[in-house]
BAGU-273787 format. One line per field, with one value per residue (C-alpha): residue in three letters; residue number from 1; z, x negated, y. Coordinates in steps of 0.02 Angstrom, whole numbers. Layout:
! BAGU-273787
residuo: (ala ...)
num: (NUM ...)
up: (Z ...)
east: (X ...)
north: (Y ...)
! end
This chain:
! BAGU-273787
residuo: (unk unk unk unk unk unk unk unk unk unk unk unk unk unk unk unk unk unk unk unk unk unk unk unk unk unk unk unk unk unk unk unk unk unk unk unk unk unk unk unk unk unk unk unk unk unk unk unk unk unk unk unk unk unk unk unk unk unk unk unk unk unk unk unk unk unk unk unk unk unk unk unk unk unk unk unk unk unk unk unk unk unk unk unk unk unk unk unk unk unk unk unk unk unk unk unk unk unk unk unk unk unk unk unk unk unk unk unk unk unk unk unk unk unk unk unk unk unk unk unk unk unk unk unk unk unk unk unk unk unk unk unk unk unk unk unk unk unk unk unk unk unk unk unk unk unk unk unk unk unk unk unk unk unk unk unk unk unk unk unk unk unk unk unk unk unk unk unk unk unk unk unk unk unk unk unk unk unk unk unk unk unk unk unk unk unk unk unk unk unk unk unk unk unk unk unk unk unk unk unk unk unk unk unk unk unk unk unk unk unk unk unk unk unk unk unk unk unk unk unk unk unk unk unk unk unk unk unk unk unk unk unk unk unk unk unk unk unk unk unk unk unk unk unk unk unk unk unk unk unk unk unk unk unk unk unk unk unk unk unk unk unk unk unk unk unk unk unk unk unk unk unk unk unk unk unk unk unk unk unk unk unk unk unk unk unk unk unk unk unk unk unk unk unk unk unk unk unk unk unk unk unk unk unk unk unk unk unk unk unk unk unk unk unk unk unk unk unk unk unk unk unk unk unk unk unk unk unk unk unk unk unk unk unk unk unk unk unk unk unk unk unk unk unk unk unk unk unk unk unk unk unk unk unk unk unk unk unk unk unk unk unk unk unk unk unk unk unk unk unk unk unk unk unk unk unk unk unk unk unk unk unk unk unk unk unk unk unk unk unk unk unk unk unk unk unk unk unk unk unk unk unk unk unk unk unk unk unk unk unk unk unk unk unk unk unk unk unk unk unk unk unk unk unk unk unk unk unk unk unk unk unk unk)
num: (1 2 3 4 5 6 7 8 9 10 11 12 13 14 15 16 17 18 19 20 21 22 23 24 25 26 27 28 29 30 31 32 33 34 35 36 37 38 39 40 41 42 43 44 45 46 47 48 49 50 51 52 53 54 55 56 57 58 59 60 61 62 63 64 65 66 67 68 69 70 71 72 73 74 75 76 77 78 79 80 81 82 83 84 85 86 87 88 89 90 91 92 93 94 95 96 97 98 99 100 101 102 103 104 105 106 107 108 109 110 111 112 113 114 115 116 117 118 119 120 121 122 123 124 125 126 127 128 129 130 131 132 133 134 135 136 137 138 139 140 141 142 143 144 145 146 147 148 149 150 151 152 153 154 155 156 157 158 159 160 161 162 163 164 165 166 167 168 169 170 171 172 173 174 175 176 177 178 179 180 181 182 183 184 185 186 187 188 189 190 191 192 193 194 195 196 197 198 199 200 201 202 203 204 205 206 207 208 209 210 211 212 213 214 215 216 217 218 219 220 221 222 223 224 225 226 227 228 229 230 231 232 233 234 235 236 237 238 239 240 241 242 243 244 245 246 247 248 249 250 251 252 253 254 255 256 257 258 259 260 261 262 263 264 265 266 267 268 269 270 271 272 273 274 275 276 277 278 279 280 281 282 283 284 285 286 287 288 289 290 291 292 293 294 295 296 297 298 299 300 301 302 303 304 305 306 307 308 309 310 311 312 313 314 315 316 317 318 319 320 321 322 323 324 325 326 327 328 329 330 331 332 333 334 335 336 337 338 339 340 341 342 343 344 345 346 347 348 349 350 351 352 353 354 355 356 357 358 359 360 361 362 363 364 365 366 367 368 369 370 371 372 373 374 375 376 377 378 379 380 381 382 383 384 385 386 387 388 389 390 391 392 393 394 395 396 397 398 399 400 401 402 403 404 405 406 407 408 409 410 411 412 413 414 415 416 417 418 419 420 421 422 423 424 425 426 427 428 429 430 431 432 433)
up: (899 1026 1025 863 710 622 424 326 160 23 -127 -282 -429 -495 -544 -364 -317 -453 -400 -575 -502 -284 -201 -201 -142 9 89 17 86 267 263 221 326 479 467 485 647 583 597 473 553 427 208 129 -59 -160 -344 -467 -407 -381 -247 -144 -161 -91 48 115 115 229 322 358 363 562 658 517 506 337 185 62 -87 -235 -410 -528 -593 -778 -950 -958 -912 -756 -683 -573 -403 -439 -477 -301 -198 -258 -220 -35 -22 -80 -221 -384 -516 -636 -768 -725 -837 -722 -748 -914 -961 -840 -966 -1114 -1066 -1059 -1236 -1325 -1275 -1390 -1513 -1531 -1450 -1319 -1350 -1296 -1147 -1058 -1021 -908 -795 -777 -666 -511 -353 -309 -183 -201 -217 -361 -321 -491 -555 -599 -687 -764 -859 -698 -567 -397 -266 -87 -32 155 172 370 481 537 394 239 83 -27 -186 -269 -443 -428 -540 -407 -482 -507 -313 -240 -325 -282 -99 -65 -154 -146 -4 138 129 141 287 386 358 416 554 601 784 838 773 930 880 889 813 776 651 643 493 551 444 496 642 618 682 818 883 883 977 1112 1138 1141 1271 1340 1231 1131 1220 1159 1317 1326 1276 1176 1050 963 781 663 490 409 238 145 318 330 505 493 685 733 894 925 1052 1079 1257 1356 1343 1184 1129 1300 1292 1119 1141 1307 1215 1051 1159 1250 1067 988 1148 1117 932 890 814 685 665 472 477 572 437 333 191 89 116 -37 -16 170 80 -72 25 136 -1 -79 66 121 -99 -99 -273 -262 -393 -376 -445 -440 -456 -379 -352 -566 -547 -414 -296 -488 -484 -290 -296 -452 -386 -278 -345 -375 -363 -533 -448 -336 -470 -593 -670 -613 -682 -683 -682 -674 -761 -690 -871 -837 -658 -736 -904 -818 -643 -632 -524 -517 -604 -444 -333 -425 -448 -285 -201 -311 -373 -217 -83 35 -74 -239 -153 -107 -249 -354 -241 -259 -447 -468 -372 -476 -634 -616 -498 -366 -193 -118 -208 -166 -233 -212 -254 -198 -245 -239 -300 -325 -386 -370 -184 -86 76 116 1 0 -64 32 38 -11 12 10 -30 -8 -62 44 -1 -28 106 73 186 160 238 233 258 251 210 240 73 33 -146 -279 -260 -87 -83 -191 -120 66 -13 -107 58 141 24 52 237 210 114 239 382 285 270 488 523 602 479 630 715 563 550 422 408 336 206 127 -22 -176 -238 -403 -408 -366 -509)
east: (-1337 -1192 -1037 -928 -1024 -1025 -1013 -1068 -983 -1064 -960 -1071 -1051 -1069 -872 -824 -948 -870 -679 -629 -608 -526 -639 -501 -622 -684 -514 -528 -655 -637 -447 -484 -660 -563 -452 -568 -623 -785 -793 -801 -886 -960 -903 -1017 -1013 -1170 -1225 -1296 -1462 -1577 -1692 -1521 -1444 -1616 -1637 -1451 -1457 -1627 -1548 -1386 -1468 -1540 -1364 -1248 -1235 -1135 -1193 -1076 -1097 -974 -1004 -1151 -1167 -1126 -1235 -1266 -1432 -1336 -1312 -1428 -1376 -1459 -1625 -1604 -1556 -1692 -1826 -1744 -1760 -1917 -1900 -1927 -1747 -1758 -1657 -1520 -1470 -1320 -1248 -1299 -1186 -1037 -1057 -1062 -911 -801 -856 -840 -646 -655 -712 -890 -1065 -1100 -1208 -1393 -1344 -1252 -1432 -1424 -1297 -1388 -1521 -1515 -1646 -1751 -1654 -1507 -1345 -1228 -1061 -941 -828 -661 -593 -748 -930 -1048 -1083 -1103 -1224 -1266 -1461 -1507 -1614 -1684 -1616 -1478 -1426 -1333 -1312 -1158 -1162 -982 -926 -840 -677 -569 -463 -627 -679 -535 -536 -730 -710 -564 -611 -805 -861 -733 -747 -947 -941 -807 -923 -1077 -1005 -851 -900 -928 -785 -681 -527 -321 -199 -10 58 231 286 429 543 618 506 412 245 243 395 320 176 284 369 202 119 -36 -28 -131 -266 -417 -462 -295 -303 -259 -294 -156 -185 -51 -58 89 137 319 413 328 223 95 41 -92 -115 -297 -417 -573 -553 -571 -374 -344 -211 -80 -143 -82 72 122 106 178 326 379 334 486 589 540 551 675 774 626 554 561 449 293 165 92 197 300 486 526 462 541 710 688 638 801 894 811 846 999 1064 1144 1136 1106 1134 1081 1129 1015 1031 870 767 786 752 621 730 709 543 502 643 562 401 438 406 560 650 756 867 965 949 1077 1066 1051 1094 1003 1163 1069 1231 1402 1448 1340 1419 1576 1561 1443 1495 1668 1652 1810 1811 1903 1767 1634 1724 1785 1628 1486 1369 1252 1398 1435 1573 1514 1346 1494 1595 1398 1375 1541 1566 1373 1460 1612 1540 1391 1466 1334 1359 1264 1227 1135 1152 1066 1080 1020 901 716 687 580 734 908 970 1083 1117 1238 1154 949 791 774 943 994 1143 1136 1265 1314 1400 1414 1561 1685 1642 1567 1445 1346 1206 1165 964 885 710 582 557 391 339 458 379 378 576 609 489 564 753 688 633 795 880 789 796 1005 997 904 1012 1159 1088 1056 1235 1175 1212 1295 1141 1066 1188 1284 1473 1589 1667 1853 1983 1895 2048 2030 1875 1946 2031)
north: (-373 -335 -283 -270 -328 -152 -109 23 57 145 215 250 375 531 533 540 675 776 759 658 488 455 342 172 47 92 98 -79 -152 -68 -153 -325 -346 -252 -385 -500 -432 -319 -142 -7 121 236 251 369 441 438 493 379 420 259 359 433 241 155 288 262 57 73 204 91 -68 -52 -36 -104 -328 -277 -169 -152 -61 -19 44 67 -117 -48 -94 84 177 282 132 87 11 -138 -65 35 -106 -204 -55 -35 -232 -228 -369 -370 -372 -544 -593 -728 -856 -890 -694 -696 -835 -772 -597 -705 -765 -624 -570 -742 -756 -562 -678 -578 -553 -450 -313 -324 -152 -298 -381 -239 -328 -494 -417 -473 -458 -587 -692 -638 -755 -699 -679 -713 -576 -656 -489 -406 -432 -370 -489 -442 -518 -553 -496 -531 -376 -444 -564 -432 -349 -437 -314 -345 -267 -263 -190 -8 -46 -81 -219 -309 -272 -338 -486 -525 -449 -575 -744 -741 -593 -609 -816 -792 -679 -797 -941 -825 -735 -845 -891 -690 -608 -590 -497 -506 -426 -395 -253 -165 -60 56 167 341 400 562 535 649 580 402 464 543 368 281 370 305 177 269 312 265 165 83 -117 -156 -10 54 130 205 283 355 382 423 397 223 203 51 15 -80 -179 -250 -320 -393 -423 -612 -656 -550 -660 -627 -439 -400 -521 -427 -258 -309 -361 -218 -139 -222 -148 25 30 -86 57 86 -88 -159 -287 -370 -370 -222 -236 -102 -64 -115 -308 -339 -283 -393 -544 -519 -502 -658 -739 -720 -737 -553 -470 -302 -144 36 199 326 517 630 487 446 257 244 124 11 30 -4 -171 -249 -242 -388 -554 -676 -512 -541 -675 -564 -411 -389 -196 -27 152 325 434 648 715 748 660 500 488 486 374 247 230 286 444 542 713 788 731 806 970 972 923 959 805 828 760 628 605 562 470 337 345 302 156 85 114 40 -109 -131 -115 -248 -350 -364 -382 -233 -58 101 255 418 595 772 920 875 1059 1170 1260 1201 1240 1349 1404 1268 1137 1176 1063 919 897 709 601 418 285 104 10 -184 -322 -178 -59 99 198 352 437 628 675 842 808 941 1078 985 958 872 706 682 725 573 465 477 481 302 240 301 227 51 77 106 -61 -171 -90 -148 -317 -319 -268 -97 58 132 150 220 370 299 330 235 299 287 391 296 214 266 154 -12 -41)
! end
């Protein structure tokens, strides 16, 4: 086989079909084997249908190196991925002793038996090598189906795939295809660029015959680029592009691994020992939510507020009656006078504060949806940031004010609100009591 080594992904049940259930681990699987330097070129969904399942696997099996399948390794009598596997194989399902234990397990730590339906999940093909499942009763497996094509078969809940695909599949296929996996590559995650902006800047850069290929995806104002090669000297080519990459996107640049927002800023924060505080009006405590996601995060975190009324902005953070009558809630003004009061009151070094009109209802002329002002709050000084997002949905308003507001922090953090927008802010005597 030449070229990439190519995978086919195959996403098994009826609930995806019918719309009740997203297909999660596809995306899964494609990630962490691209990475790896394979390539996911085709993800197909299938019913619970052993004649549709067997048809597909020998259909994939001839141009594909990888077959992975997910789903349909239930006790129940609808699944039946094993039974189909085994009939495109051509080999015969037995009864392991090995899975059968590994089930027993999960039920004796219950403290009872499992019922005689899980039996179902100790069939395995002839041949095949069983791969454990550290987070669930059905075992997955590994069946060479010809001396080009290795099937994995992985369990559809997708806590239970991930686990399997990164501590038993991904190690097996390193070891198997190690020495042909020619591939480089370098990420960026950017904040703040629309996407058809970043493309303009790029150029030719994306072109699919440029090398080293470019990819982005975007999501919530976050761009996740994607620099990779193949090519004899892979290593200078993505270097030399990933360099004059940080030139032209300095500006936008949060980090240089896929990772979210919220996890560069809490490991700056970690690292550099500044406690940090938020007060939060539109977004109603998803900045909380993002920052105590991060691991370790509690040592730089002291307390935070979800001030919607005028009233709460007063009692709880100190906002001046006079600015809220005088500039309404969703202002420059009172984004600051959040921040800093967030700051006084708990004491913490840094503090962000949002507030706007997510809609659907709720704006003016002079103040419509989308509208959101941001403030911080940083060793005394106070900054704020004014962004009209686009009228979207309610959702996507506070998610991209959240991510402003994390972007606001970490540019706080790098010494460069300035080149963010931000303007420094002043007339909050009142506060510092």
């Amino acid at each position: 086989m030449t070229g990439p080594l190519r995978v086919a992904c195959l996403s098994i049940g009826d609930e995806l079909l019918s719309g009740r259930h997203a297909d999660l681990d596809a995306p899964q699987v494609a990630r962490a084997l691209g990475e790896m330097g394979l390539v996911v070129d085709r993800v197909e969904v299938i019913p619970d249908d052993e004649q549709t399942i067997a048809e597909a696997v020998g259909r994939l099996r001839g141009p594909h190196a990888v077959i992975v399948t997910s789903g349909g390794l239930g006790p129940t009598l609808d699944d039946v991925t094993r039974h189909a596997v085994a009939r495109a194989a051509g080999v015969e399902l037995v009864h392991s002793e090995v899975a059968w234990a590994a089930v027993r397990v999960w039920f004796e730590r219950r403290g009872v038996e499992p019922p005689a339906s899980n039996r179902r999940q100790a069939l395995i093909p002839t041949g095949a090598v069983i791969l454990p499942n550290s987070k669930g009763t059905a075992p997955g497996f590994l069946l060479e189906l010809d001396p080009e094509t290795i099937l994995a078969v992985l369990p559809g809940p997708p806590g239970e795939l991930v686990a399997m695909l990164q501590d038993e599949l991904v190690p097996r296929l390193r070891s198997r295809f190690g020495g042909d996996l020619n591939l480089m590559r370098h990420e960026f995650a950017l904040f703040g660029l629309p996407e058809s902006e970043f493309a303009q800047l790029a150029g030719d850069w994306m072109s699919r015959e440029a090398i080293p290929r470019m990819g982005v995806s975007a999501r919530d104002g976050v761009l996740a680029v994607t620099l990779v090669s193949r090519e004899d000297g892979a290593e200078l080519l993505v270097a030399a592009r990933a360099a004059e990459f940080r030139e032209r996107f300095a500006h936008w640049i949060y980090s240089e691994r896929d990772e979210a927002l919220a996890t560069t800023v809490g490991r700056r924060l970690l690292a550099s020992g500044t406690t940090v505080t938020f007060a939060e009006s539109c977004t109603g405590g998803g900045i909380g939510r993002s920052l105590t996601s991060v691991p370790g995060i509690s040592g730089v975190l002291r307390e935070g507020w979800v001030t919607y009324s005028d009233e709460a902005k007063r009692e709880r953070l100190g906002v001046p009656a006079e600015l809220l009558t005088r500039h309404g809630a969703v202002s420059a003004e009172v984004a600051g006078a959040m921040a800093l009061g967030a700051a006084r009151a708990s004491g913490a070094d840094l503090a962000i504060s949002t507030t706007g009109i997510a809609g659907p209802g709720g704006g003016s002329q002079d103040k419509p949806v989308g509208l959101v002002f941001l403030g911080l709050a940083l060793r005394g000084e106070v900054w704020t940031l004014e962004r009209r997002f686009p009228p979207v949905d309610r959702d996507r308003i506070r998610r991209y004010a959240e991510q402003t507001a994390l972007f606001l922090a970490l540019a706080g953090l790098e010494d460069r609100l300035e080149s963010l927008g931000a303007e420094r802010a002043g007339g909050f005597e009142q506060l510092r009591d």
